[in-house]
N, C-alpha and C positions, 0 to 999 in steps of 0.2 A: 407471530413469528418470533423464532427465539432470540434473545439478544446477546445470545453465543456466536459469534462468526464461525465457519467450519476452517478445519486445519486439514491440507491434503496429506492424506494418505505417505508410505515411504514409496508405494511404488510411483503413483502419481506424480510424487518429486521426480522418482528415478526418470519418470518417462516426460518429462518437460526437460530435464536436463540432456538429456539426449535430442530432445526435438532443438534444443538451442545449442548444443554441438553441433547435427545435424545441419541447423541452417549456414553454418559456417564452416562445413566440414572439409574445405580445400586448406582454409588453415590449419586445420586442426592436423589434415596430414604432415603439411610441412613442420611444424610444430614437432610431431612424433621425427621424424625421417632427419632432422636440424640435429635433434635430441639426441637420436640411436647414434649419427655421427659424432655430435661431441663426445658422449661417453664414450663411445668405439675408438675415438682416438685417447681416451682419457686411462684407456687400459695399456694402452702402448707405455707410457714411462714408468710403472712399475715391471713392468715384465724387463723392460732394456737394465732397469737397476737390478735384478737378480740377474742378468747375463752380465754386468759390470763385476758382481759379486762372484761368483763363474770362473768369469778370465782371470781376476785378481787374483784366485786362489787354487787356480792350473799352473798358472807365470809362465805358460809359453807362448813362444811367438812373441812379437813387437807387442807386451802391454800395454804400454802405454800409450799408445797411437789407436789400438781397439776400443780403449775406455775413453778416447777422446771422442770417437765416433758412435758411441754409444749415449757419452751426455750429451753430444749435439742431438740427435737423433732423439734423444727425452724431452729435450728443450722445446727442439721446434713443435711435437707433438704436443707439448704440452701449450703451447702456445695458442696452434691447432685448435686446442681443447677450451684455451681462453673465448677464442674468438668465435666458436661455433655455440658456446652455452649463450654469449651475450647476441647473438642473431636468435637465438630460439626462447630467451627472452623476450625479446622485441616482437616479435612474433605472437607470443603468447600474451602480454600486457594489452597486444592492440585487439587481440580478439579477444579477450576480457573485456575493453572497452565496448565493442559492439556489443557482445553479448549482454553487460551490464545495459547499455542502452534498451536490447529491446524488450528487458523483461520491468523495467519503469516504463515504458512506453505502454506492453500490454497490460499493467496493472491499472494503469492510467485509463486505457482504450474500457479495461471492463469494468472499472468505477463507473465510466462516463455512460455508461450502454446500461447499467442498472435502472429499472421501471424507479420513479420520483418514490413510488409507496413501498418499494424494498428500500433502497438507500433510505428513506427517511429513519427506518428503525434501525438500522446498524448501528452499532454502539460507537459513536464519533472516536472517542479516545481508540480504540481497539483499531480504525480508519485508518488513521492518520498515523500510528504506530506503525502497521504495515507497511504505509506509502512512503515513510522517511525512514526509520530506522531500522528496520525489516530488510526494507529494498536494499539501501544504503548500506546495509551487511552484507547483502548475494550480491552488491554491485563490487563491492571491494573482494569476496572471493572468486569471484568472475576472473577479478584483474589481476589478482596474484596468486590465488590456490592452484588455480588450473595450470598455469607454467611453471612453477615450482611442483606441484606436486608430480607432473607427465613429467620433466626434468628427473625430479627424485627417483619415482619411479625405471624409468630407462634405465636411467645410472644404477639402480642398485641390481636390474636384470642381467644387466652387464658384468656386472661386478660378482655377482653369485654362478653365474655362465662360466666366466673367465677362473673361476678358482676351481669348478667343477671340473673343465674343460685342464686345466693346470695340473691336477693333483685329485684323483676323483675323494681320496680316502682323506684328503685333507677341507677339501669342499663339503663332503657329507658331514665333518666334524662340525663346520661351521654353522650348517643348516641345523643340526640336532642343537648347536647351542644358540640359536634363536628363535628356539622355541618358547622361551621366556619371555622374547616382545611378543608372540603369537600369544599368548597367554595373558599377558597384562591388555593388549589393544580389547580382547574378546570379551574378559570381564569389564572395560570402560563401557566398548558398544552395547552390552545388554542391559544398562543403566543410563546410559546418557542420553537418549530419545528424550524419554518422560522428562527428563529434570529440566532441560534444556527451552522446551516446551512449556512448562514452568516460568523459566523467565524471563521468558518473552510476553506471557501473556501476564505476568504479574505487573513489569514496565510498562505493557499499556493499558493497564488500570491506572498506575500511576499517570500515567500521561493520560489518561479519561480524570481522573478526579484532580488532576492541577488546569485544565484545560477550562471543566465544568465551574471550577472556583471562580477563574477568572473571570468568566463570563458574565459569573453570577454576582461579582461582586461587591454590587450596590446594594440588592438584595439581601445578600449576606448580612452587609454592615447593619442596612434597617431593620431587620428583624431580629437583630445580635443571634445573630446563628454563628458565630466565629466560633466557639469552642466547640458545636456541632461537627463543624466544616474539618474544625482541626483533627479533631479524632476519627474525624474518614477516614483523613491524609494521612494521620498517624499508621493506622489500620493497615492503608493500603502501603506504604513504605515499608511497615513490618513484615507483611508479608514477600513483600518485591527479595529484602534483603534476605529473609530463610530461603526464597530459591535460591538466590546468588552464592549463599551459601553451602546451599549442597551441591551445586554448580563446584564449587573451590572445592569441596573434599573429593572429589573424583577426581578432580587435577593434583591435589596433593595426595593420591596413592597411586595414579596412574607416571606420572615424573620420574616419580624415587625408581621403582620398578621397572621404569624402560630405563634409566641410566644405570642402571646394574648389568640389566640382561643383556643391554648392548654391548657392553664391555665383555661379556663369557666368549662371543666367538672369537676375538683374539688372544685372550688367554688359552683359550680347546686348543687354536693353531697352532698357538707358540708350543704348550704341553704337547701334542701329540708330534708333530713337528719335530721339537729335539730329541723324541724318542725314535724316529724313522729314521732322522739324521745320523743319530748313533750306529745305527743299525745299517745303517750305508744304503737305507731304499729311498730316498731323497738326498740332492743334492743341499748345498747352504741355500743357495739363489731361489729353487725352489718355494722353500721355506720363506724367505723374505718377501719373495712377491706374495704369497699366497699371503701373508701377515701385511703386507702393504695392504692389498684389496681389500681383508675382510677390515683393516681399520680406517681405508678410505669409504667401505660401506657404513660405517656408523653415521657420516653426514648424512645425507637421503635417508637413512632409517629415522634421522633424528631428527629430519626436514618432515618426514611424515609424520611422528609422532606430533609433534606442533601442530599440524593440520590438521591432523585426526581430532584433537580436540578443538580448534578452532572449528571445524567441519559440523562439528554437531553444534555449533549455534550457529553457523552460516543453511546446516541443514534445516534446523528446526523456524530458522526468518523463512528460508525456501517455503516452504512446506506451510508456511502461515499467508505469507503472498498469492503462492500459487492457489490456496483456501476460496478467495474470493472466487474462484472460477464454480468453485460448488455451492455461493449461495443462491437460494433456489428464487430465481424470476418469475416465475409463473406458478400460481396458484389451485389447484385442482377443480376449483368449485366456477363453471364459467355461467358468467350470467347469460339466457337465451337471446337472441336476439328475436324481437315484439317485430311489430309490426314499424316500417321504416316511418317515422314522424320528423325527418329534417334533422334538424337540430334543438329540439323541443329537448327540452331536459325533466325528469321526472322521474321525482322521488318518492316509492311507495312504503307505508309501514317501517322503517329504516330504525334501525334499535344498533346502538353500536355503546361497547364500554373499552377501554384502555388495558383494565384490567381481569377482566370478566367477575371482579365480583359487587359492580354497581353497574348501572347503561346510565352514560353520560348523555346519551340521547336516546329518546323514547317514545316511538309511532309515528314520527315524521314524515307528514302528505305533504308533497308540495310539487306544482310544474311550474318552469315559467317557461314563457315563452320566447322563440326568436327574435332577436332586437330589444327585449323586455330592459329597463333597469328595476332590480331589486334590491333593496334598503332588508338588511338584517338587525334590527335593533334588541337590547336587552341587556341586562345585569350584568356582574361580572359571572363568569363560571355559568352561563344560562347554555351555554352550550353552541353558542355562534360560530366559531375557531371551528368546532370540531366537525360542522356541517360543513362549511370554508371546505374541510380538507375531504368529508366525504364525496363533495360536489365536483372537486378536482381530482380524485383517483388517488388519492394520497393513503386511503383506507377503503377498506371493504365493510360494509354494516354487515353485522351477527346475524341479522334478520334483514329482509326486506332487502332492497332495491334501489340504486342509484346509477339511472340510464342518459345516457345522450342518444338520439337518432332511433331505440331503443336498445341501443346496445350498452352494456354496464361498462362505466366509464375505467373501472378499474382494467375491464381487459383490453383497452386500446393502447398498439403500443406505444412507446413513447417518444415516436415522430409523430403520430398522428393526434395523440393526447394533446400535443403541445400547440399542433394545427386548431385544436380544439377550445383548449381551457388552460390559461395562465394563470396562477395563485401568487398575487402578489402579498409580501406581508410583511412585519416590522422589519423583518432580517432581509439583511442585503450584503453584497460584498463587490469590494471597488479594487478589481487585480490593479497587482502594481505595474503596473503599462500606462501606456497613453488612453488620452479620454478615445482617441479614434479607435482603439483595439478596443478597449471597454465597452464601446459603444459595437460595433461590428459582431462582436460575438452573437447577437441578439440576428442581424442583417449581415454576411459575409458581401451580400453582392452591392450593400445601401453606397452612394455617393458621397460626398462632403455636402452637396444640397441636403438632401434627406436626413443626415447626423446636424445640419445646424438645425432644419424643419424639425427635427421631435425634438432639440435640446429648448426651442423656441416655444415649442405647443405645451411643456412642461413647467414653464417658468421661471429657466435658468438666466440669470442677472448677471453670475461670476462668468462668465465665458470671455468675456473683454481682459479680464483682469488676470487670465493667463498667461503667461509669457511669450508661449510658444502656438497657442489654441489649440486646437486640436491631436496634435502630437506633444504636449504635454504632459509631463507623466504626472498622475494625481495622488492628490495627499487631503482627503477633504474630509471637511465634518458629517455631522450622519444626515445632517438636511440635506445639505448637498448630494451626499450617497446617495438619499433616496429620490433626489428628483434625478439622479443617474438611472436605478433601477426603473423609476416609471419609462425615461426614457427608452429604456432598451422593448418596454412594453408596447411604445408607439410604433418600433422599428417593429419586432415581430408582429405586431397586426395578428391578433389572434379574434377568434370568432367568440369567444368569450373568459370575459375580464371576473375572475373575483380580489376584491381588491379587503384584507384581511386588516385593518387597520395602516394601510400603505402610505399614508398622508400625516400618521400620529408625531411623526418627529420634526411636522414642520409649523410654524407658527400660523394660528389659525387664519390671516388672511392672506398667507401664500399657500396654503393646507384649500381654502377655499378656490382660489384663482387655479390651483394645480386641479384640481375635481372639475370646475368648469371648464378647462381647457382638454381635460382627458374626453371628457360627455361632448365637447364638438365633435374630437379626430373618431370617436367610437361611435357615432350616428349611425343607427342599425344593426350594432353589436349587440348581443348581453351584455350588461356590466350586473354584478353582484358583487354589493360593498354591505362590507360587512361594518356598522357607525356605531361609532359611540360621540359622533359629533350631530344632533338632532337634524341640524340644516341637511346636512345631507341627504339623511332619510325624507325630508321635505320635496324636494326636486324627483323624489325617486316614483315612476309608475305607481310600484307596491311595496308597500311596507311588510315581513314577516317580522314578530313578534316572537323571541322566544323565554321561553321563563322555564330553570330548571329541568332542561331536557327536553322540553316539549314547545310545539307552536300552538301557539294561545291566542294569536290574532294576526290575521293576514286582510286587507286593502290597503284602497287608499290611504294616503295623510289625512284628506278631508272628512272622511268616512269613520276611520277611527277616532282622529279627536271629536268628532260628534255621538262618538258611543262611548265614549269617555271610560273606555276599560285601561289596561294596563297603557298601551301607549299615550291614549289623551293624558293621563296622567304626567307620564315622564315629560310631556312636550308642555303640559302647563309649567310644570316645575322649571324646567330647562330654560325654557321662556324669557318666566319671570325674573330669572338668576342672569 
């Protein structure tokens, strides 16, 4: 699979953003109809200041009692006009807020519904970019682009109506002199997709190789890979900042250029304007309103321009978010399903490499059977791990075959996988909630009986020493984490266990006492542990052997150290030590 994530499409976007309009679309009306109102009243006090201008300069009749009636009549209107923007506001921020809710919610929903063997290869840093800073961009244009911009918008139809409807030969001036923002926005959009896009996915390189660092950091130090490490980071920063930076030159030629061109239609008005004026085919008031409007249109022209560039990285997080919906779950190649055998697990000829240009594993026979425990033993790099994760669906072998019941474990989905075969391994993760939410997740329906019975079958000591027990929010070391994670393994109750070095972080005679308390509550299960602590593989049914990609010895303990091949070996050493 590629470790490119996909990026949706512009129409894709278009058509999710509509669907999340859509779900909200009673707001959305109000929103418009709030809006059409304020502006519609917002046109009212320039039109009453050219009839001020009008009557001042007829001077018949009571003047001054008509222009007193005229700024009240601007005032209240314009008041009007205060208090209908800030209702369609409020309107708009809180259907922003939904909206933002439920597109974290579905990013969320389709992370969580990804088969274990897709999510496993997506590339973490590119994940988690997505799901925070991605989201966290379409959640903040959610809450503001959309009522500012439907706002903007209205407002300036209004405004372009009202000068047309006012003066058509003075309205047409203003339209032909904004042709200049028509022109600047045109040349931004046919460049700002790609770049935008750019630095999105450059930031989360960056946030993959500061992420990866951390992780690694012991690692790093012991094998003095630091100047290695640095020149990734280096690497990747340089490149983050040349998007960012072509990011900025479209903003500094796109700025200067709308703030010119927005300025020509009131200049066109005012020139053409005192020439009609002269000419006695327009009044003054005319003129002034018609220059009111088109220079109260520069705000909303100039409210869009901001968004307009904000939009193409609020577009281009969209378009990355909504991405995950196209990566592909399902694989084209399905294993047949054999003949029904239970829950027999069996592995034929099975050749799998990471990269394809070496097989980390190579001809692997192996069944075990229902109830079985299996000891994986062997070197480092022999290939145990990566059997671990064939056995579990985690990968598909190049060759050959990896079935349960005889159906290929990869194709079962992943409620039924999970009914199946748990992969437990060094990695764990202890949310910051209480140990009863921690624990629950595993069991929604389990009791407080049943969360102290599997904290108990695990070998937890600290549970006393909480404050609060079980509603508790935890802060714990990785021993503790991981007899959390076994725990949660006792609660799901799965029909078989492979346990990937799951026990390595705990001191060997609570490592020991956890392994014998897991083999009481799993009497009749699989277990498949994968050891690099001999004892273990001692208690085990059957011992597989693997050496550099291949299995090189499978029985018993007794059996093998009496043929005294690679295992007797390790177990004399082991032993003796």
């Amino acid at each position: 699979m590629s470790r490119q994530m996909p990026v949706a499409s512009p129409a894709e976007v278009r058509a999710a953003a509509m669907r999340d309009l859509g779900a909200d679309r009673w707001a959305v009306v109000r929103l418009v109809l709030v809006n059409g109102l304020a502006a519609g009243a917002g046109l009212v006090g320039p039109l009453l200041l050219g009839r001020i201008i009008d009557t001042i300069q007829a001077g018949s009749g009571n003047v001054l009692s008509a222009v007193d009636r005229l700024a009240f009549g601007a005032l209240v209107f314009t008041v009007v006009q205060m208090v209908l923007s800030w209702w369609a506001l409020k309107i708009g921020y809180r259907f922003g807020e939904r909206t933002a809710a439920r597109v974290r919610e579905r990013f969320l929903l389709r992370t969580l519904a990804l088969p274990p063997r897709v999510a496993d290869h997506l590339p973490a840093g590119d994940l988690i970019a997505r799901g925070s800073t991605d989201a966290s961009l379409v959640a903040l244009t959610l809450r503001s682009a959309v009522p500012e911009v439907l706002v903007a918008v209205v407002h300036a139809l209004f405004l372009v109506v009202a000068v047309l409807v006012l003066d058509p030969r003075l309205g047409l001036c203003g339209l032909v002199c904004l042709v200049g923002v028509g022109a600047a926005v045109r040349w931004y959009m046919r460049r700002a997709r790609p770049v935008y896009l750019a630095v999105a996915a450059t930031g989360a390189e960056v946030a993959g190789v500061v992420a990866s660092n951390a992780k690694g950091a012991r690692t790093i130090e012991l094998l003095a890979l630091e100047e290695r490490r640095t020149e990734v980071s280096e690497a990747a920063i340089a490149e983050s900042r040349s998007a960012r930076l072509g990011a900025l030159w479209l903003r500094t030629v796109l700025f200067p250029w709308s703030e010119i061109a927005l300025a020509l239609p009131v200049v066109g008005v005012l020139l053409v304007g005192f020439t009609l004026y002269t000419r006695d085919l327009v009044t003054l008031g005319v003129v002034i309103t018609a220059t009111v409007y088109l220079r109260q249109l520069v705000g909303p022209l100039d409210t869009l321009m901001l968004w307009i560039e904000q939009l193409q990285g609020a577009g281009a997080s969209y378009a990355r978010v909504e991405g995950l919906a196209d990566v592909p779950t399902a694989e084209s190649h399905v294993t047949p399903v054999a003949e029904n055998t239970g829950d027999r697990i069996r592995v034929e000829n099975a050749h799998y490499s990471y990269t394809g240009a070496r097989d980390v594993l190579r001809g692997i026979d192996l069944v075990v059977q229902p109830g079985e425990r299996l000891a994986i033993v062997g070197t480092s790099g022999a290939g145990k791990s990566t059997l671990a994760r064939l056995l579990a669906g985690l990968d598909r072998p190049h060759t050959g075959s990896v079935t349960i019941g005889g159906t290929a474990v990869v194709d079962l989905p992943p409620d039924q996988l999970r009914e199946h075969v748990v992969l437990i391994t060094q990695d764990h993760h202890v949310f910051h909630d209480t140990l009863r939410d921690n624990l629950l997740i595993a069991k929604p329906t389990a009791t407080d009986e049943d969360l102290y019975a599997a904290l108990s079958v695990v070998g937890v000591d600290w549970l006393d020493d909480l404050p609060d027990g079980l509603d508790t929010e935890l802060d714990l070391d990785d021993a503790s984490a991981q007899q959390l994670s076994l725990a949660r393994v006792v609660l799901a109750d799965p029909h078989t266990l492979i346990l990937d070095e799951a026990t390595a972080l705990l001191d060997p005679k609570t490592a020991r006492q956890t392994e014998q308390s897991l083999g009481a509550v799993l009497e009749g299960r699989t277990v498949i542990a994968i050891a690099h602590r001999l004892q273990t593989a001692h208690d085990a049914d059957r011992i597989a052997v693997m050496d550099a990609g291949r299995l090189v010895e499978l029985g018993t303990h007794d059996d093998l150290v009496t043929a005294n091949g690679p295992y007797g070996r390790l177990w004399r050493t082991w032993h003796a030590q």
